[in-house]
DRENKOL-613894 format. One record per residue (C-alpha): residue in one letter; y, x, z. Coordinates in nm, 2 decimals. Each point is the difference from the previous one (the first is absolute). Example, Ala and Ser with C-alpha at 12.3 -4.5 7.8 and 13.67 -1.06 7.14 Angstrom:
<recs>
<rec A; <-0.45; 1.23; 0.78>> <rec S; <0.34; 0.14; -0.07>> 
</recs>
This chain:
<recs>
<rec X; <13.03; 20.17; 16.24>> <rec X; <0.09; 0.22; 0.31>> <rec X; <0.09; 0.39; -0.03>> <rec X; <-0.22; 0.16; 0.30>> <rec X; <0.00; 0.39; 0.00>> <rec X; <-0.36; 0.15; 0.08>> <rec X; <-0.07; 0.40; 0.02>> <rec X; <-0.07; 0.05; -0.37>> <rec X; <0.36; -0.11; -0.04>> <rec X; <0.13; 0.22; 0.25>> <rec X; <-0.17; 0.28; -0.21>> <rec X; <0.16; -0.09; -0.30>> <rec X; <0.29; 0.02; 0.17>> <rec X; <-0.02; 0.32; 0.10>> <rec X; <-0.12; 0.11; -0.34>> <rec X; <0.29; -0.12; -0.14>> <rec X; <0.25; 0.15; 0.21>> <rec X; <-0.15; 0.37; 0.00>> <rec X; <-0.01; -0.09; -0.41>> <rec X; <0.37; -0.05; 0.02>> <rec X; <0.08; 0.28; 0.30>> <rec X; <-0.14; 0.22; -0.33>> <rec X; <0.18; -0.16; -0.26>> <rec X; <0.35; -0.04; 0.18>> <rec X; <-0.06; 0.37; 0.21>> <rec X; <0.26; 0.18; -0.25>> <rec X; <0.21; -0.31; 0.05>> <rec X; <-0.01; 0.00; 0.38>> <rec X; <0.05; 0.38; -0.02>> <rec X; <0.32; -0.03; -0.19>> <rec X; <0.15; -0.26; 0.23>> <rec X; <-0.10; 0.19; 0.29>> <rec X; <0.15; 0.31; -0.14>> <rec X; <0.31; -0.15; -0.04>> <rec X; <0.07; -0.10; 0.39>> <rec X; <-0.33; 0.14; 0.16>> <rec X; <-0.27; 0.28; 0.00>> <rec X; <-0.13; -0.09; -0.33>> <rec X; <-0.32; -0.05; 0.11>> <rec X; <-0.08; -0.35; 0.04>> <rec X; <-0.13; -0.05; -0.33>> <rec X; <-0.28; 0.31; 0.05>> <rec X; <-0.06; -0.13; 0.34>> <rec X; <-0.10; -0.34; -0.08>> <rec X; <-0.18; 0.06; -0.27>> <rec X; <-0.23; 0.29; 0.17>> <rec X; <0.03; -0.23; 0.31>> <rec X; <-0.18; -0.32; -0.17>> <rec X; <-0.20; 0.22; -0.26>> <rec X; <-0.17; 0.08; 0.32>> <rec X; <-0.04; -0.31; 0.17>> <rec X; <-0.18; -0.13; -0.30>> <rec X; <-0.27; 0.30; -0.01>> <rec X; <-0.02; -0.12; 0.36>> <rec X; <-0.12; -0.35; -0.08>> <rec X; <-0.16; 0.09; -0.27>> <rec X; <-0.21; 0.20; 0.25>> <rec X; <-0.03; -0.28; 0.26>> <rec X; <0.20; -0.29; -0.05>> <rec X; <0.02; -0.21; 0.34>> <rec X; <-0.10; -0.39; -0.01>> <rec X; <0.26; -0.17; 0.06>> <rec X; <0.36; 0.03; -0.15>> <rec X; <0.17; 0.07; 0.33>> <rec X; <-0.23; 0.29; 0.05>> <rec X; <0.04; 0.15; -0.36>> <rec X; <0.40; 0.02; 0.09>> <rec X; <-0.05; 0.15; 0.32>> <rec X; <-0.22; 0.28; -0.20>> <rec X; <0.31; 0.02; -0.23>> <rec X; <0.21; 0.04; 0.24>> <rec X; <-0.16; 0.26; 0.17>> <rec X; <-0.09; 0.21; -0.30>> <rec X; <0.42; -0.04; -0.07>> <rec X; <0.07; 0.15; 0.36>> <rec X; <-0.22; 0.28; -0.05>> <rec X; <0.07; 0.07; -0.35>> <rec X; <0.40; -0.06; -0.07>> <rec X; <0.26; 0.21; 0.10>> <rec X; <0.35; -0.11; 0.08>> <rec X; <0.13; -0.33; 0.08>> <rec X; <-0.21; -0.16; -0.22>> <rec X; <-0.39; 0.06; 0.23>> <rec X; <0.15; -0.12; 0.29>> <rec X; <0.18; -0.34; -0.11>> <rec X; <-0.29; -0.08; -0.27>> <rec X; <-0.24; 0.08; 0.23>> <rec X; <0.13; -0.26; 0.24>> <rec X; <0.07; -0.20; -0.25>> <rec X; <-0.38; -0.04; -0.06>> <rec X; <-0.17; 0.03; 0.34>> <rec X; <0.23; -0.33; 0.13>> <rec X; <-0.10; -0.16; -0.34>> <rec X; <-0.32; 0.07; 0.01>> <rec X; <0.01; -0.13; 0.41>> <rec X; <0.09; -0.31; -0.08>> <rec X; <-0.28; -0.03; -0.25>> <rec X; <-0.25; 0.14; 0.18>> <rec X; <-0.35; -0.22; 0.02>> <rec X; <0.08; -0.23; -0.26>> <rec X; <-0.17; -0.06; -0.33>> <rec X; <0.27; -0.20; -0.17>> <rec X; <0.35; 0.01; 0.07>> <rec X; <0.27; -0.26; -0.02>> <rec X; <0.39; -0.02; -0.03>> <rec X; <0.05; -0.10; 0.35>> <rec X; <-0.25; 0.32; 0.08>> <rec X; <0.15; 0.27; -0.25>> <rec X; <0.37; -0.14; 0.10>> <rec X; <-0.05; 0.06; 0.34>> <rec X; <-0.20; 0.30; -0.07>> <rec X; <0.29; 0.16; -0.22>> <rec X; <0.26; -0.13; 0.25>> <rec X; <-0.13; 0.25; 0.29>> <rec X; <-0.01; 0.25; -0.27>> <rec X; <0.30; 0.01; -0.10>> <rec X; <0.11; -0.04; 0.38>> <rec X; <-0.20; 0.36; 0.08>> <rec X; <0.14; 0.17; -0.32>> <rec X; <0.35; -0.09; 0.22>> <rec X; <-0.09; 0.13; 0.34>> <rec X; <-0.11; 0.32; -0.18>> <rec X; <0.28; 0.00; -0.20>> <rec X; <0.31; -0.12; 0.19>> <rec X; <0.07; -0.14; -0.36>> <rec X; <0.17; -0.32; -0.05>> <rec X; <0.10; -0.24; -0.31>> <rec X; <0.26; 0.21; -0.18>> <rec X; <-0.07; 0.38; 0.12>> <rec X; <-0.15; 0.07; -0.35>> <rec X; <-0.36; 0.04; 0.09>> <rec X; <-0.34; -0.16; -0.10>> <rec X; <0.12; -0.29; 0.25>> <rec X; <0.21; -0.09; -0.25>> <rec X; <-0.28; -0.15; -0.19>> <rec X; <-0.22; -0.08; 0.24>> <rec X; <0.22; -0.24; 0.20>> <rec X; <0.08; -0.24; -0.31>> <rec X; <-0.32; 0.01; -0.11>> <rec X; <-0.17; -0.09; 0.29>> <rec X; <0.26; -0.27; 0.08>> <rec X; <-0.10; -0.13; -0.35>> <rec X; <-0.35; -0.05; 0.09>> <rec X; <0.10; -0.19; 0.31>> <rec X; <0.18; -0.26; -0.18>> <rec X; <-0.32; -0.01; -0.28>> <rec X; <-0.15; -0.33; -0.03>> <rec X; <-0.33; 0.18; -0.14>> <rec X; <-0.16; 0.33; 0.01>> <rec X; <0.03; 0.04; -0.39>> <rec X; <0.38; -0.04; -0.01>> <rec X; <0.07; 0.18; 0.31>> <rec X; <-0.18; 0.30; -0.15>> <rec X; <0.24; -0.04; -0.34>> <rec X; <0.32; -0.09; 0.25>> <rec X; <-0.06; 0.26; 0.22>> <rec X; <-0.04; 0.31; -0.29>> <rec X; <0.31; -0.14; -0.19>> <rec X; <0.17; 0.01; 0.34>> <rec X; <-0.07; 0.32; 0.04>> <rec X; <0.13; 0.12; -0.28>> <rec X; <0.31; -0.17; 0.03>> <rec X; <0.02; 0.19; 0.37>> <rec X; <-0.10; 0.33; -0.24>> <rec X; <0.30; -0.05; -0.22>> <rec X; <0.25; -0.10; 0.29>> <rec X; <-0.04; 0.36; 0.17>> <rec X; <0.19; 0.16; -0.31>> <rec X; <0.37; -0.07; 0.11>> <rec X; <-0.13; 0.05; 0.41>> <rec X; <0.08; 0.30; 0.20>> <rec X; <-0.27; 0.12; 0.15>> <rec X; <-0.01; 0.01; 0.38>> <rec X; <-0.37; 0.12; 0.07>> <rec X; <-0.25; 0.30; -0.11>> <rec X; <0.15; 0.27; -0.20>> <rec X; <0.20; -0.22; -0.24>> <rec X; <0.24; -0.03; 0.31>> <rec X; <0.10; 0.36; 0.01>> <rec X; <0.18; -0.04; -0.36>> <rec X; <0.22; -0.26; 0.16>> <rec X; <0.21; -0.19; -0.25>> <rec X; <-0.17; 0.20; -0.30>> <rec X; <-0.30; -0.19; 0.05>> <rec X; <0.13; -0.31; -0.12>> <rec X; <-0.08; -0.06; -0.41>> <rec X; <-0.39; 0.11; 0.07>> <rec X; <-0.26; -0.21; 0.02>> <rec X; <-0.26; 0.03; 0.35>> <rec X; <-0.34; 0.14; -0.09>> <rec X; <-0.16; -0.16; 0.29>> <rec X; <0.17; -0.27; -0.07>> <rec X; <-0.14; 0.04; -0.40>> <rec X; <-0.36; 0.05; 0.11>> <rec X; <0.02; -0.31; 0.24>> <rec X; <0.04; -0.18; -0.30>> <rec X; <-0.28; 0.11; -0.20>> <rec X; <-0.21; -0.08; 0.30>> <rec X; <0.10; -0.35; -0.02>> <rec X; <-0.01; -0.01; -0.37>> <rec X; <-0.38; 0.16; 0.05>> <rec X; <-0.07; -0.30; 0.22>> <rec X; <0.14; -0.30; -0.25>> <rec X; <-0.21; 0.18; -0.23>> <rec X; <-0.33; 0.06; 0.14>> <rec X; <-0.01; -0.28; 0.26>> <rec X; <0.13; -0.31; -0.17>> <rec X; <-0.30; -0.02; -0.20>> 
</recs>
C-alpha cells in the first residue's frame, strides 16, 4: 500500500518537532553554547511552541499552506540565525506543497530539494561548512534515490543524522561557530542537531 502525506500528517509533524524542540532545548542550548550564542535551543523551542498555538488557532487546508504559516510565525518569532534559515526553510517547503491534498515522493523530494536550495542562497553555506546544510543535503539526496515514500522518510532521517554526527571533527566556516576557528572543531552543529530531529519528526509522524 502507498505512503501519501495529507494535512493531518503535516500536523503531526509539526507537533512532533515542537515536542522535541522542547525536549532537546537544553541539548541544543549546550551545543550552541559551546561554538555559538547558546540560544538555539530556547529559540526553537519558543519559535515552534508558537507556531503550534498558531494552528491550533487556524490551521490552513492544505499541508503546503500550514508550512508557510510555520514559517512565517518562525521569522517573526526567532531570533538569530535560526528565524531566518528555518523560516525559509518552511515557506519553499510549504511552496512546493501548496494546493495539494496528498503528497508524494516525487512531490516532497522536489519540494525539499528547493528547500534546501533556499536555505543555501540565504546562507552561503555549503556541504562541509558545519551548518544545518550538513544534514539537510544527505538527507534530501536520500530521499531522491527512495524507491517509496515510506523508506525515503526512514533513509532520509538516518541520513540526517549521520550528516549530524559528521559535523563533530569539521571546522566551521559559517555563522558564529566560524569566529572560533580551529577551536570549533570536536563540537557538534546545533542547526545541524535540530535538522535532524525535524527529519526524525517526519519518519515518525508521516510514515504512518
Amino acid at each position: 500500500m502507498s505512503v501519501a502525506i495529507d494535512q493531518a500528517g503535516v500536523r503531526r509533524w509539526m507537533d512532533l518537532f515542537a515536542q522535541a524542540m522542547s525536549e532537546h532545548r537544553q541539548e541544543l542550548v549546550a551545543l550552541d553554547t559551546a561554538i555559538g550564542d547558546g540560544d538555539h535551543g530556547t529559540n526553537m523551542d519558543r519559535g515552534m511552541r508558537k507556531a503550534i498555538e498558531k494552528l491550533h488557532a487556524d490551521a490552513p487546508p492544505d499541508p503546503g499552506a500550514l508550512l508557510k504559516a510555520v514559517a512565517m510565525t518562525l521569522i517573526s518569532t526567532v531570533g538569530g540565525a535560526a528565524g531566518p534559515l528555518y523560516g525559509t526553510l518552511f515557506l519553499h517547503l510549504g511552496a512546493g506543497l501548496t494546493d495539494r491534498d496528498a503528497i508524494d515522493l516525487a512531490a516532497y523530494s522536489a519540494a525539499w530539494r528547493r528547500a534546501v536550495d533556499a536555505v543555501q542562497a540565504r546562507g552561503s553555506a555549503r556541504a562541509g561548512d558545519k551548518t544545518m546544510v550538513d544534514a539537510l543535503l544527505p538527507a534530501v539526496d536520500a530521499l531522491e534515490r527512495s524507491e517509496s515514500l515510506e523508506a525515503g522518510l526512514a533513509a532520509a532521517a538516518e541520513a540526517a543524522r549521520e550528516g549530524m554526527l559528521a559535523t563533530i571533527p569539521l571546522v566551521a566556516r559559517r555563522g558564529r561557530a566560524s569566529y572560533l576557528g580551529e577551536r570549533s572543531a570536536g563540537h557538534q552543529d546545533p542547526g545541524a542537531t535540530s535538522t535532524y530531529y525535524l527529519f526524525e519528526s517526519a519518519a515518525e509522524a508521516l510514515a504512518s
